[in-house]
VEXDREN-2710 file (C-alpha; in Angstrom, 1 decimal):
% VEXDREN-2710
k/r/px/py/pz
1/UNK/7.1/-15.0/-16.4
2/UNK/9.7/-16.4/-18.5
3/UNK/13.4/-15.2/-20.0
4/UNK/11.7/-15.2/-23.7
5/UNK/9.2/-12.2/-21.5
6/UNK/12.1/-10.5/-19.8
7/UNK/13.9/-10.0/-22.9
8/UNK/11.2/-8.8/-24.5
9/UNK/10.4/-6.2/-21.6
10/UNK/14.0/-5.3/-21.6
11/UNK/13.8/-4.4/-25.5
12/UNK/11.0/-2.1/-24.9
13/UNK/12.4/-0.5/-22.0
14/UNK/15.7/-0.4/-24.1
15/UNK/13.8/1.6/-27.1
16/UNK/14.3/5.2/-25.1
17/UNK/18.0/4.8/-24.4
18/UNK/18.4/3.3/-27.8
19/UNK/16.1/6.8/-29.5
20/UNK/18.3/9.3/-27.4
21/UNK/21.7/7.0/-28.5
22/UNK/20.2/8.0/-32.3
23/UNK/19.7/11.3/-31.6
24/UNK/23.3/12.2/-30.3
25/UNK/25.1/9.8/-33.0
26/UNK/23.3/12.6/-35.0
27/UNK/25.6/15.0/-33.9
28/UNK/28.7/13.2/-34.6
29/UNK/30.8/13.4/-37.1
30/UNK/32.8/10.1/-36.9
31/UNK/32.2/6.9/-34.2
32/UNK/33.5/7.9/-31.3
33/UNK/34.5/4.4/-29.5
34/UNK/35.2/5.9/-26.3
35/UNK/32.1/8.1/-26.4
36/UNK/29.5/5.5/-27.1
37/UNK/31.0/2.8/-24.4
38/UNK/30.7/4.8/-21.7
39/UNK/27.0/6.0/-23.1
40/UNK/26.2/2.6/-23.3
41/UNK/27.9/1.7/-20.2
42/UNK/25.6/4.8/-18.5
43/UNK/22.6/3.7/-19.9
44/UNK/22.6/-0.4/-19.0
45/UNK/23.6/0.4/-15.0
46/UNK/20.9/3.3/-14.9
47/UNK/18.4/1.1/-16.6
48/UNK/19.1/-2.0/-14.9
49/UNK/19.8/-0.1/-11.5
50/UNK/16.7/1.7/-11.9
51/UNK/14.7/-1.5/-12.3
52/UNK/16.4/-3.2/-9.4
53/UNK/15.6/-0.4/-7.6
54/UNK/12.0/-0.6/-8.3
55/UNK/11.7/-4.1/-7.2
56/UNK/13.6/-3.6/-3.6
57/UNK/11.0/-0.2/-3.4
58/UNK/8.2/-2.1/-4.6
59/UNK/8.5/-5.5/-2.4
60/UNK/9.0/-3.7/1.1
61/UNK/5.4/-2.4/0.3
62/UNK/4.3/-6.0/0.1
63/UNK/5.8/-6.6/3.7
64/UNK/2.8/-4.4/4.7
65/UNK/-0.3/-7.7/5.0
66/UNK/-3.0/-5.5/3.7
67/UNK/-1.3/-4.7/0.7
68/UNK/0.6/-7.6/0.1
69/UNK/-2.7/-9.1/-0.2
70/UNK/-3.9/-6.7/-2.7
71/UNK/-1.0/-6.8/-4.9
72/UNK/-1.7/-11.4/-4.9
73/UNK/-5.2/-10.9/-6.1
74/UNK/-4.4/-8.0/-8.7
75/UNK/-1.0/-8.4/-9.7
76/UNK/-1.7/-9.7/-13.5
77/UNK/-4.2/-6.7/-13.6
78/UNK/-1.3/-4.3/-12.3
79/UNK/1.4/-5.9/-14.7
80/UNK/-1.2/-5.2/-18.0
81/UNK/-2.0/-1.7/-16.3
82/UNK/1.6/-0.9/-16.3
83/UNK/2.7/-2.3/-19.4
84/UNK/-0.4/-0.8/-21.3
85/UNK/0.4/2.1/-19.7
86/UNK/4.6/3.2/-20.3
87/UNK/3.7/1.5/-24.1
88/UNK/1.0/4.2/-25.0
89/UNK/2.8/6.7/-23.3
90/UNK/6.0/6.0/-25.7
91/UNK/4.1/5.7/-28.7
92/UNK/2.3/9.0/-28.1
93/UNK/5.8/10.3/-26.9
94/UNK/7.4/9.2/-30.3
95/UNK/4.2/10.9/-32.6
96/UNK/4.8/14.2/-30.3
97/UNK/8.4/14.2/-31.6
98/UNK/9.1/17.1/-33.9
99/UNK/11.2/16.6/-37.5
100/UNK/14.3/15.2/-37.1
101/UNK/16.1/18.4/-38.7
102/UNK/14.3/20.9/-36.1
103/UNK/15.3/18.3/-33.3
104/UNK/19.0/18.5/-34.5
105/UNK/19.0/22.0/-34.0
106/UNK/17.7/22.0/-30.4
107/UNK/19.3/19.7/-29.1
108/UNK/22.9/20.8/-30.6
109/UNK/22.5/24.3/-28.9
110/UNK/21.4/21.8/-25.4
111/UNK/24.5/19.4/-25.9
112/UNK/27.0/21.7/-27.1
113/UNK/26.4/23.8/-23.8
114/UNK/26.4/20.6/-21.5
115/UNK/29.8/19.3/-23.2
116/UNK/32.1/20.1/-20.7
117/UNK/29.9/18.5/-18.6
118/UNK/29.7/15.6/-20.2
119/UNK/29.3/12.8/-17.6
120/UNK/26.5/15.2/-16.0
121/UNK/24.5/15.4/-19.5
122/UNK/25.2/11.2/-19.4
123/UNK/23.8/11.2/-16.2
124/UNK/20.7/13.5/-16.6
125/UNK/19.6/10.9/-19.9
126/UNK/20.3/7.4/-18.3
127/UNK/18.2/8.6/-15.5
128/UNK/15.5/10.6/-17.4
129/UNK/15.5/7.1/-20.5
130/UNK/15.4/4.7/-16.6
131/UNK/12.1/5.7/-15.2
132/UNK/9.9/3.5/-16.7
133/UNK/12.4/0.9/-15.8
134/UNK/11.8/1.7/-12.2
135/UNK/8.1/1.5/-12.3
136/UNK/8.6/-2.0/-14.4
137/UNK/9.9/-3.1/-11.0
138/UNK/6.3/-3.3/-9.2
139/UNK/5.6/-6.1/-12.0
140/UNK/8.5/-9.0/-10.9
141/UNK/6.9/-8.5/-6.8
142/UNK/5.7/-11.6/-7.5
143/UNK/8.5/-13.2/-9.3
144/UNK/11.2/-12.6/-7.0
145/UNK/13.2/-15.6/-8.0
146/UNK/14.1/-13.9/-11.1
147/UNK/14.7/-10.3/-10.2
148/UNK/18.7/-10.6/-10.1
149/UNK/18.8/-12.4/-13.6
150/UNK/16.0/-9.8/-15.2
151/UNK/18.0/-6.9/-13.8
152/UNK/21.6/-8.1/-15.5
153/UNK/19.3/-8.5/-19.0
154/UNK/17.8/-5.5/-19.0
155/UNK/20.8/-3.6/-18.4
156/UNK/22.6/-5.3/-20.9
157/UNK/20.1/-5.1/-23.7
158/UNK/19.9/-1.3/-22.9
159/UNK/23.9/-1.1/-23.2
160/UNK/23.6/-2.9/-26.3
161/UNK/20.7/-1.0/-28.1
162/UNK/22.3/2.1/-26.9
163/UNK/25.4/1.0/-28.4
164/UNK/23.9/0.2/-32.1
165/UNK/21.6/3.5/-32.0
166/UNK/24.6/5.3/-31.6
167/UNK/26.1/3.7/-34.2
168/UNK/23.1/4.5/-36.4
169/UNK/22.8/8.5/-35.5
170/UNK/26.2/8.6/-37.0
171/UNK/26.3/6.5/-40.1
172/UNK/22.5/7.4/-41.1
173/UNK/21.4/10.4/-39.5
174/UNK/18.0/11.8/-40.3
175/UNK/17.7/9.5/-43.0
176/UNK/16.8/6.7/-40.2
177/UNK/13.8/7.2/-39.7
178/UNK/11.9/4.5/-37.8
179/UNK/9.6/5.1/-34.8
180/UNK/12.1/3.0/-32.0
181/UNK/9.6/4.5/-29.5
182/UNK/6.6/3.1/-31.1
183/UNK/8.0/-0.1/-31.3
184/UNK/9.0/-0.3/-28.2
185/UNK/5.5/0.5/-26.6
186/UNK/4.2/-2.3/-29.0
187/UNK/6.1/-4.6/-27.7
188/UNK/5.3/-3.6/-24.2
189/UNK/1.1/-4.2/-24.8
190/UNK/2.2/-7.1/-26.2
191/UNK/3.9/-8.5/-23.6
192/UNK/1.2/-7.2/-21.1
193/UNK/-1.8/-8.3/-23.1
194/UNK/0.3/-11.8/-22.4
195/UNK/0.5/-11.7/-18.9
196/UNK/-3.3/-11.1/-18.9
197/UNK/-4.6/-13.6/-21.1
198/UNK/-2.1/-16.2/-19.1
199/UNK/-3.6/-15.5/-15.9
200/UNK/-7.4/-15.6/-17.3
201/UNK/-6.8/-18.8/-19.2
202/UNK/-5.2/-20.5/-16.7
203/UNK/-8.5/-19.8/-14.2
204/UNK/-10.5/-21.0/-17.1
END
């Protein structure tokens, strides 16, 4: 695993927090500053807490020999698993979507009820945009060496992207139209496709 990999994982694990930042930019009238800094702010420590989280979870199960073991002789085939996996599920996620205009009237009624609650509605979408960040975790078992430095990128490309989708919801609305979540689950078969190929080339 290298950092040109990690910031690729971290972009497609980014695409949901930076789809949900387009989606309530939507419903903005101007750029709100304050707003979208402590969305963004949400977003990269759930992300990047979430994956962290994964790895601690994920490496006290290797403590156990049997499937420590396990994990050593199928861990490339568990890393392409997992990365085929959460990039199917987002790109049949994103094709489930409905039209932006019927979206924009659902989720107004949602958010407009949540808005005294606003840290609780921030909450409820860095955690629910952070799961597949969590199960990422069980990939970097083996790569423990860079867990701290993969943790800090992923949270701050999610903080970034969640940033600039904001920033698009408001200035282009429903006129941005570009499947983020497809994207993203490209680039995470991709990157999985690579880990594969790298392990069964290198046994070659």
């Amino acid at each position: 695993m290298d950092i040109i990999s990690i910031i690729l994982i971290a972009v497609g694990l980014a695409m949901d927090s930076f789809a949900v930042a387009i989606t309530r930019g939507i419903h903005k009238n101007a750029f709100d500053k304050l707003y979208a800094l402590k969305m963004s702010v949400v977003f990269g420590i759930f992300q990047g807490g979430m994956f962290f989280l994964g790895c601690v979870v994920f490496t006290r199960f290797t403590n156990i020999p049997s499937l420590k073991s396990l994990i050593e002789n199928f861990d490339h085939w568990i890393a392409f698993l997992l990365l085929i996996g959460i990039g199917i599920k987002m790109i049949l996620d994103d094709f489930q979507k409905k039209e932006c205009s019927l979206e924009k009237d659902v989720l107004s009624v949602s958010l407009s009820n949540h808005e005294k609650n606003e840290w609780i509605l921030l909450f409820s979408l860095g955690l629910a945009t952070s799961i597949d960040a969590f199960i990422t975790g069980l990939i970097f078992v083996e790569y423990q060496g860079l867990i701290c430095a993969a943790t800090i990128i992923i949270g701050a490309v999610s903080l970034l992207f969640a940033a600039a989708g904001m920033f698009i919801g408001v200035k282009f609305g429903c006129r941005f139209r570009l499947k983020v979540g497809t994207i993203g689950g490209a680039i995470l078969i991709l990157i999985g496709l690579k880990v594969l190929l790298e392990h069964l080339l290198a046994h070659i």
